[in-house]
C-alpha positions as CSV (number, residue, x, y, z in Angstrom):
1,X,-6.7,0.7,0.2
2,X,-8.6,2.4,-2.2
3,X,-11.2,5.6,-1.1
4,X,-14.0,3.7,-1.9
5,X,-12.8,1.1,1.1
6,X,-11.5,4.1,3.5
7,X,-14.9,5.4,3.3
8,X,-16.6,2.3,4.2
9,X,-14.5,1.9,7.1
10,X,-14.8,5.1,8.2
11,X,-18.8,5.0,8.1
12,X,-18.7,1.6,9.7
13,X,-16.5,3.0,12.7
14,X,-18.8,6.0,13.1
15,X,-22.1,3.7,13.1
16,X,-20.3,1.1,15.6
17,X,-19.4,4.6,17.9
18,X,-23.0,5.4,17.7
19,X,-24.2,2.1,18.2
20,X,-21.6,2.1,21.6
21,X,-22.9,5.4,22.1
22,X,-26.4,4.5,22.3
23,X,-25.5,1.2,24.3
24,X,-23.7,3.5,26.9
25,X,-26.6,5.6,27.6
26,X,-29.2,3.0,27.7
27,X,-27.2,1.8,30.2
28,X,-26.9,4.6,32.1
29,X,-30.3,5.1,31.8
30,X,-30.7,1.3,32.8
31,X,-28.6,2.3,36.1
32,X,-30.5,4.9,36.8
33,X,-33.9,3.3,36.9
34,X,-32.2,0.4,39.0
35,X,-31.2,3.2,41.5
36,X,-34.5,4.8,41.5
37,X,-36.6,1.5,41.8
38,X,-34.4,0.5,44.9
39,X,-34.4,3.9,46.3
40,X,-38.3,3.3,46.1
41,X,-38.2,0.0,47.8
42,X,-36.6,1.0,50.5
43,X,-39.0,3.8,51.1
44,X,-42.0,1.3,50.7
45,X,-40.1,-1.3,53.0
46,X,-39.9,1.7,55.1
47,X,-43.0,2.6,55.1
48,X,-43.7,-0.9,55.7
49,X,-41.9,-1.4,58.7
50,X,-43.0,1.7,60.2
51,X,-46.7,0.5,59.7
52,X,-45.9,-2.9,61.0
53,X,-44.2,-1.0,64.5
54,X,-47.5,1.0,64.9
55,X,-49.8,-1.7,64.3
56,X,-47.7,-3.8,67.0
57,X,-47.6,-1.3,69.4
58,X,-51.6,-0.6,68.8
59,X,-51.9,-4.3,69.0
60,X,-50.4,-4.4,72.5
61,X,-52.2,-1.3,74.1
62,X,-55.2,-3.4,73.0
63,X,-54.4,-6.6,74.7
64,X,-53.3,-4.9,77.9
65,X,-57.0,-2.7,77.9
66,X,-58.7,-5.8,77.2
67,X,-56.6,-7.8,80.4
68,X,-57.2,-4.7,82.4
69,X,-61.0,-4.5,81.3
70,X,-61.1,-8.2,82.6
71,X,-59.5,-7.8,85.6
72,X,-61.7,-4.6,86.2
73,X,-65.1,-6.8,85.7
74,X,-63.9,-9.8,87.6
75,X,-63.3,-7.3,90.7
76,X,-66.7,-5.8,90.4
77,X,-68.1,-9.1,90.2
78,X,-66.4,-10.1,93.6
79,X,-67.3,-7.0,95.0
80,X,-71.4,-7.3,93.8
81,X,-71.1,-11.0,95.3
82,X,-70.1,-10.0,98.7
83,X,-72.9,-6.8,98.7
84,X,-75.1,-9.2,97.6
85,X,-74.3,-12.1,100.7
86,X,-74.3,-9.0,103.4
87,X,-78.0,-8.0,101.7
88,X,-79.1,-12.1,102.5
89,X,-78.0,-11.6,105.7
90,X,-79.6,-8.9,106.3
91,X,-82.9,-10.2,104.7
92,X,-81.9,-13.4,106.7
93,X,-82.4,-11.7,110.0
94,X,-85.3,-9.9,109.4
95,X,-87.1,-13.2,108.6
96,X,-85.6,-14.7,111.8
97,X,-83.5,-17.1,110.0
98,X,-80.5,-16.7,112.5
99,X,-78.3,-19.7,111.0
100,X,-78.8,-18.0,107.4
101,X,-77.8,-14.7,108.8
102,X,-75.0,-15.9,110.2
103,X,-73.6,-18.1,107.2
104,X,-73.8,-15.2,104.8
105,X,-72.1,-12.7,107.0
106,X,-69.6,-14.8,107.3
107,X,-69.0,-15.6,103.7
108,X,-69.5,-11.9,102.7
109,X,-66.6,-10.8,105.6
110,X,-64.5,-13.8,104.7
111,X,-64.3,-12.5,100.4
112,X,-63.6,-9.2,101.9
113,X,-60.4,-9.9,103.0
114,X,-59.6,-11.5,99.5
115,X,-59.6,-8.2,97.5
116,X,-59.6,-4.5,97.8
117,X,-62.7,-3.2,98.9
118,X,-64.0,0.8,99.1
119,X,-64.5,1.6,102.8
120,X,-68.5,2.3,102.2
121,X,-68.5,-1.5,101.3
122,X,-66.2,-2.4,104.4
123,X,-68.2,-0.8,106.5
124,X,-71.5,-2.1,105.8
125,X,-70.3,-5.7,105.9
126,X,-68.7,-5.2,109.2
127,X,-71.7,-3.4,110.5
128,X,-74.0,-6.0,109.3
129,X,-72.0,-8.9,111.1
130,X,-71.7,-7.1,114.2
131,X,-75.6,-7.1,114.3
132,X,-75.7,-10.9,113.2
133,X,-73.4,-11.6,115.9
134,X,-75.3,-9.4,118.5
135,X,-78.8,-11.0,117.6
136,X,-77.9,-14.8,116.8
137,X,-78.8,-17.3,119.8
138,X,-77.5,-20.4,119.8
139,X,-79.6,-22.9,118.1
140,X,-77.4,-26.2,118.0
141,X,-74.4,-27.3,119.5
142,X,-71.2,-29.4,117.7
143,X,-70.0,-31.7,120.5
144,X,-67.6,-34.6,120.2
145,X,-63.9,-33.0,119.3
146,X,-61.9,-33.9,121.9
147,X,-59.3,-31.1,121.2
148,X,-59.9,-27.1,120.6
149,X,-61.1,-26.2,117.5
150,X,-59.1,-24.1,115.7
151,X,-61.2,-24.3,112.2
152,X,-64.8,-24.1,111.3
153,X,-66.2,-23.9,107.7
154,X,-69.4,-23.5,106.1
155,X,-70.0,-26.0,102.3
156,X,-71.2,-23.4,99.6
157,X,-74.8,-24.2,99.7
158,X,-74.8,-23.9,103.7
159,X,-76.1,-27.2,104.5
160,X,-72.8,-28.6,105.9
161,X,-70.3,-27.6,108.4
162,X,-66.6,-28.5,108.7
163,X,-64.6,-28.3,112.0
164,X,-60.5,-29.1,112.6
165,X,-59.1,-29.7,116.1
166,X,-56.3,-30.3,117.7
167,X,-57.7,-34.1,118.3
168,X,-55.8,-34.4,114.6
169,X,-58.9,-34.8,113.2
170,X,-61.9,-32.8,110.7
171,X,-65.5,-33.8,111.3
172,X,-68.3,-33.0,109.1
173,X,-71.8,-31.9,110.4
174,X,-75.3,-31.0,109.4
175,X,-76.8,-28.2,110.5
176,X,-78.9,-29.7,113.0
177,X,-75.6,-30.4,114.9
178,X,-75.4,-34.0,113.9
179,X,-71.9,-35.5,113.0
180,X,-71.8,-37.1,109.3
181,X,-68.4,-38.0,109.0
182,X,-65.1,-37.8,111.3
183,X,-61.9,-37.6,108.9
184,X,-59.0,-39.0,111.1
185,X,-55.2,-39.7,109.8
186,X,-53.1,-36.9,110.5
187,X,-50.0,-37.1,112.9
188,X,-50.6,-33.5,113.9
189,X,-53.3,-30.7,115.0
190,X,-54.9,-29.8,111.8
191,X,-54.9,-26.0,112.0
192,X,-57.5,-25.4,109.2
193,X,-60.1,-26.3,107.3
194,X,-61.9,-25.0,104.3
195,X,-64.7,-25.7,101.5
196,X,-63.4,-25.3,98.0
197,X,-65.9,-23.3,95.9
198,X,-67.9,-26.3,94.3
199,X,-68.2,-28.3,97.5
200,X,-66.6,-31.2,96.7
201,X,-63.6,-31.0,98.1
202,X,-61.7,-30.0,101.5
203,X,-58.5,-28.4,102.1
204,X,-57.0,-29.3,105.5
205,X,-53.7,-27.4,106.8
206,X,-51.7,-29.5,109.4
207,X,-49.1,-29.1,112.2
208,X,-47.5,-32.1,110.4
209,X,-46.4,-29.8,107.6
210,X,-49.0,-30.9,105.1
211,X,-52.0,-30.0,103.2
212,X,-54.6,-32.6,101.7
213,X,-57.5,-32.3,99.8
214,X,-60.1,-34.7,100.6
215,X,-63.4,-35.5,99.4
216,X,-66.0,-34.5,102.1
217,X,-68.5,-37.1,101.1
């Protein structure tokens, strides 16, 4: 091989070790920035994750606030409902109207024992049906159970009464003391009887070991 040749080699071998040079550190530098782009991705999902945990924890410190907002209201409403039947009774008796008096004080000590009450309001509710109780006369009188009664109930709007016996049966009357309806059918003293909220319906507890719900019209 001739010098001419040798040198042509020689340059070509030098350019192809810089080329492999070059190669090497974009490389490198390709590496690098692969390294540093994950590195930075993980910080972000990081980031991310920690973001997500505070946002889910603020979300439920929220939601139990908000439940124990709710429960908060509903409790003063219970309690402003049964200050606002003991103030009808009150106004009830001062207007003579025994039977109203009576109805409400009732109603008001009955929600009392649903829910936790401050004493103040305890108080004034059984101060207020000791004095119904004290003044009321008897205006009308239920007759025709044959049995004790164990369970008398007032409908919502206080035009009805419900009484259970141990005849094993419920009657329903109006206020004048006359019987609308005598519910017969169970095979044991029914123990109690009660109004639900809307009216419509009656729950009966029995010796028989049952509960119905009837319909008291």
């Amino acid at each position: 091989m001739d010098k001419q040749n040798i040198q042509i080699a020689l340059d070509a071998e030098q350019e192809a070790s810089q080329i492999l040079s070059q190669a090497n550190l974009t490389l490198g530098e390709a590496n690098q920035t692969l390294i540093n782009a994950q590195k930075k991705a993980r910080r972000i999902i990081g980031f991310g994750l920690c973001v997500l945990s505070v946002v889910s924890v603020a979300s439920v410190i929220l939601v139990k606030w908000a439940d124990f907002r709710v429960v908060k209201a509903e409790h003063q409403i219970k309690l402003a409902k049964i200050a606002e039947l003991n103030a009808l009774s009150a106004v009830n008796i001062n207007s003579s109207n025994q039977l109203g008096a009576l109805v409400n004080s009732v109603k008001a000590g009955r929600n009392l024992l649903e829910i936790d009450a401050p004493v103040d309001l305890k108080n004034w509710v059984k101060k207020q049906l000791k004095q119904t109780l004290d003044e009321v006369q008897e205006r009308n009188r239920l007759e025709g159970h044959k049995g004790i009664v164990y369970s008398v109930d007032f409908s919502p709007d206080g035009k009805t009464i419900a009484s259970a016996s141990s005849d094993r049966t419920v009657k329903l009357w109006n206020l004048d003391g006359t019987l609308i309806k005598n519910l017969e059918g169970h095979n044991a003293i029914v123990y109690s009887v009660s109004f639900s909220p809307n009216g419509r319906l009656l729950a009966l507890a029995s010796g028989d070991k049952t509960t119905q719900s009837l319909e008291p019209g």
